[in-house]
Each structure stands twice: as C-alpha cells, then as structure tokens.
NUBANU-705031 format. One record per residue (C-alpha): residue number from 1; residue in one letter; x, y, z. Coordinates in pm, whole numbers. Each point is the difference from the previous one (the first is absolute). Layout:
// NUBANU-705031
{NUM, 'A', {X, Y, Z}} ...
//
This chain:
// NUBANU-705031
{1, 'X', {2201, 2175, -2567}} {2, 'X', {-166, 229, 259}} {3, 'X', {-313, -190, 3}} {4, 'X', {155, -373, 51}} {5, 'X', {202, 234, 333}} {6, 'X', {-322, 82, 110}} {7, 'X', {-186, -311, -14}} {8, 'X', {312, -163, 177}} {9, 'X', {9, 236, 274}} {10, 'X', {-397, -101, 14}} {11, 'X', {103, -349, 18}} {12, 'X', {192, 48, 273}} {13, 'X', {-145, 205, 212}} {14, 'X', {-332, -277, -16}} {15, 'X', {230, -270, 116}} {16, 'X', {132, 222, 292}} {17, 'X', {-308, 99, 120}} {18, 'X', {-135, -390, -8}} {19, 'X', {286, -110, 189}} {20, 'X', {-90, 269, 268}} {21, 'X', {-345, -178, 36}} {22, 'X', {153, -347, -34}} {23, 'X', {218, 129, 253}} {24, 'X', {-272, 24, 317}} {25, 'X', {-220, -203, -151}} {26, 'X', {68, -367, -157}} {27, 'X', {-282, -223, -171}} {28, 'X', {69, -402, -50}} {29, 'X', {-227, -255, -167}} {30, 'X', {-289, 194, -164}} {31, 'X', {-202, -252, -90}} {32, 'X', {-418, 26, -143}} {33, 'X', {-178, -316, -69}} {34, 'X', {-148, -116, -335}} {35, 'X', {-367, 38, -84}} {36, 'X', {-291, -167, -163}} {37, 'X', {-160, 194, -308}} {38, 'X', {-298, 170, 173}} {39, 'X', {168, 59, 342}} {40, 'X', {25, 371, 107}} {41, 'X', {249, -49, 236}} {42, 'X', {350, -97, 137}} {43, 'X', {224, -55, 281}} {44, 'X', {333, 132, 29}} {45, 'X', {269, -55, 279}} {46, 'X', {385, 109, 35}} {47, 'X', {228, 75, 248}} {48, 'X', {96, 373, 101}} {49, 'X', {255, 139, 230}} {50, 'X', {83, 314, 113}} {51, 'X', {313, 180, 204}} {52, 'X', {-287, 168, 203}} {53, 'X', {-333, 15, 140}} {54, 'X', {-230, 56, -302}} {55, 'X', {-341, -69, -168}} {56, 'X', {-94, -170, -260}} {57, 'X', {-302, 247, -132}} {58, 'X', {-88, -95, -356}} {59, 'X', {89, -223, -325}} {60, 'X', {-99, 8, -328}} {61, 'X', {-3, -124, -350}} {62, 'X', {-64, 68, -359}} {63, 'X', {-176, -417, 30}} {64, 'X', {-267, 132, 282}} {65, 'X', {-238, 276, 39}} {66, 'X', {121, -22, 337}} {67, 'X', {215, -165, 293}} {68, 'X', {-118, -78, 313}} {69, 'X', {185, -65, 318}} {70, 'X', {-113, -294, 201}} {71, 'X', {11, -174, 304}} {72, 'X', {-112, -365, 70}} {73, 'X', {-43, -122, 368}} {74, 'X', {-158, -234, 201}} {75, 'X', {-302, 131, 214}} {76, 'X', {-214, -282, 179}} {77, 'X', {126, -268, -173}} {78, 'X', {-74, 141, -373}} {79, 'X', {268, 165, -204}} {80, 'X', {-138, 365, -122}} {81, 'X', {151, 252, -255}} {82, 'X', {-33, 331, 19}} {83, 'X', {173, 335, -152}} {84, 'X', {237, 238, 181}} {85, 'X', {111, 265, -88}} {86, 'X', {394, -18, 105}} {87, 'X', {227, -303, 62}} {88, 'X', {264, 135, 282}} {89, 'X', {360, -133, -140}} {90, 'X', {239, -17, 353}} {91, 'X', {347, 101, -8}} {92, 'X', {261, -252, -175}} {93, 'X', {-238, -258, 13}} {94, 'X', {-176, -186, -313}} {95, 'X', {-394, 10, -27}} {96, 'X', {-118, -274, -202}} {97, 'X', {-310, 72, -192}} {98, 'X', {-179, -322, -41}} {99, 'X', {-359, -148, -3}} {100, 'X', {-15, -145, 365}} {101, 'X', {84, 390, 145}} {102, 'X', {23, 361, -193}} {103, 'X', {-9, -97, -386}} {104, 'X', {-90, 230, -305}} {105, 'X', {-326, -16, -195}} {106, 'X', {-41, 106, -342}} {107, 'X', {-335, 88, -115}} {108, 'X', {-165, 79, -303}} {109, 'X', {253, -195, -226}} {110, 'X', {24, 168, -357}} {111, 'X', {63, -295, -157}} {112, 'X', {112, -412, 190}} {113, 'X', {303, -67, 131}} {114, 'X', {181, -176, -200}} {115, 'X', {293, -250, 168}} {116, 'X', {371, 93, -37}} {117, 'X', {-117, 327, -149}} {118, 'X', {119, 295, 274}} {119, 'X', {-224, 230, 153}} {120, 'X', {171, 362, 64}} {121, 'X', {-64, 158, 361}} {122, 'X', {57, 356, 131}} {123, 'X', {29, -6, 362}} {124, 'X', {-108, 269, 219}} {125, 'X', {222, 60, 327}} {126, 'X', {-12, 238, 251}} {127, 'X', {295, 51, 241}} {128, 'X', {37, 49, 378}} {129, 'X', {137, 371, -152}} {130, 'X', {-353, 4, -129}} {131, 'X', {163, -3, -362}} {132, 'X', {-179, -175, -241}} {133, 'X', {214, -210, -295}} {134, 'X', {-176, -220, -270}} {135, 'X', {197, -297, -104}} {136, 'X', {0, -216, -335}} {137, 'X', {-17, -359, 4}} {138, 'X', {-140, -294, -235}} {139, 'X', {-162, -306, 172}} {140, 'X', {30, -331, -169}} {141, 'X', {-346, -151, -113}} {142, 'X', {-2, -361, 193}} {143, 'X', {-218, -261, -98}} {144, 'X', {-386, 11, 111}} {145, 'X', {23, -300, 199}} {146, 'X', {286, -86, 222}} {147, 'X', {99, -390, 84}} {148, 'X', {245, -47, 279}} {149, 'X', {168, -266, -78}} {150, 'X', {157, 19, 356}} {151, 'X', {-327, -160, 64}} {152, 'X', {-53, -279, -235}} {153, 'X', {8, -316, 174}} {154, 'X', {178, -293, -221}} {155, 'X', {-116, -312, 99}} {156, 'X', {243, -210, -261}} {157, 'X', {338, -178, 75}} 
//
C-alpha cells in the first residue's frame, strides 16, 4: 500500500512541475517532415510562446544525434541557411518556427522518418530570470512532400 502512495505522490508532483513549465512557456504545432531511406536529415517547425523574454538555446531527440537551430534569409537575392545558436522568443507573442525563417534541423537521423509516426522533442529554454526549463513535446511526422492545394488551378466547369 505504501509503495502505490509513493508512486502517486511521484505522479503528481511530475504533472505539477510540467504545468509550471507549460505555464511560461507554451509549444503549438510540432511538426518534423518525412524522409527518404538514405537521408540524414530533417526539418522540424512549431510554434512557441512565452510570458517573457526568453531563448530558445537547444532541442533534442532520441531520432537525431543532434538538433540544430536555423535561420533562413534572403541575402542578395539568394536564400541562405545557417545555424544559431539561440532563437529570442518576445514576450506574449508566438514565434513560428518554419522553413522560410528560424526552423529546426535534425541531423544524423538514427533511423527515416517515418509519416504519422511522432517524433519526441525536449526543448531547451532559458528565461529573462536566466532560469533554464526543458520542456516535452512530440511533433507530428508530416508527409515528405507538401501539395497546396490552395494552389491548384482547376480549369473544369
């Protein structure tokens, strides 16, 4: 009887301190695209906000050997990636992690993606308080190619 009041008490105290994090810190939309057998690596994008100023410093996964944080911009008319190493997150507002801006990169796959499996993610954060909190998500596997059908153009009556 003791032990089940003890692994309850665990229980609970695992939710509370989750809720904390989810608290200051809300993810939407996790998302990592599908690969092709062979391919060593995959983008990821999802939306974060946060009550306060804070930093985005690190992700991981047991799928990667690593997670990189990128950036893709337009300089002179071509669009270039590159790593950073921190994504700021403003105050109260939602920063969308996607491929045309800051996006994730997971490299060194352990195995393909696989679509509708779920890929799990441990987010590190670091607060304006300079407090750092790692939060849990899972990103949905989406297909390896996208069509918009927003953009298909019916020609038919």
């Amino acid at each position: 009887m003791q032990k089940s009041s003890l692994w309850l008490v665990a229980i609970a105290a695992s939710l509370l301190s989750v809720s904390v994090y989810a608290g200051e810190v809300q993810v939407d939309a996790a998302t990592v695209r599908a690969t092709a057998p062979g391919q060593q690596t995959a983008m990821g994008d999802l939306s974060i906000t946060s009550k306060q100023i804070a930093l985005l410093v690190g992700v991981s996964t047991p799928v990667a050997q690593r997670v990189e944080l990128h950036l893709m911009s337009h300089d002179n008319g071509m669009m270039k990636m590159r790593e950073v190493q921190e994504i700021p997150l403003p105050a109260g507002r939602m920063m969308n992690l996607k491929q045309e801006g800051y996006h994730l990169m997971l490299v060194n796959l352990q195995e393909p993606i696989r679509e509708g499996a779920s890929v799990p993610l441990t987010l590190t954060i670091r607060l304006a308080n300079k407090k750092t909190i790692k939060l849990e998500t899972n990103a949905t596997v989406k297909p390896l190619i996208v069509i918009d059908s927003t953009e298909h153009n019916h020609m038919h009556p």
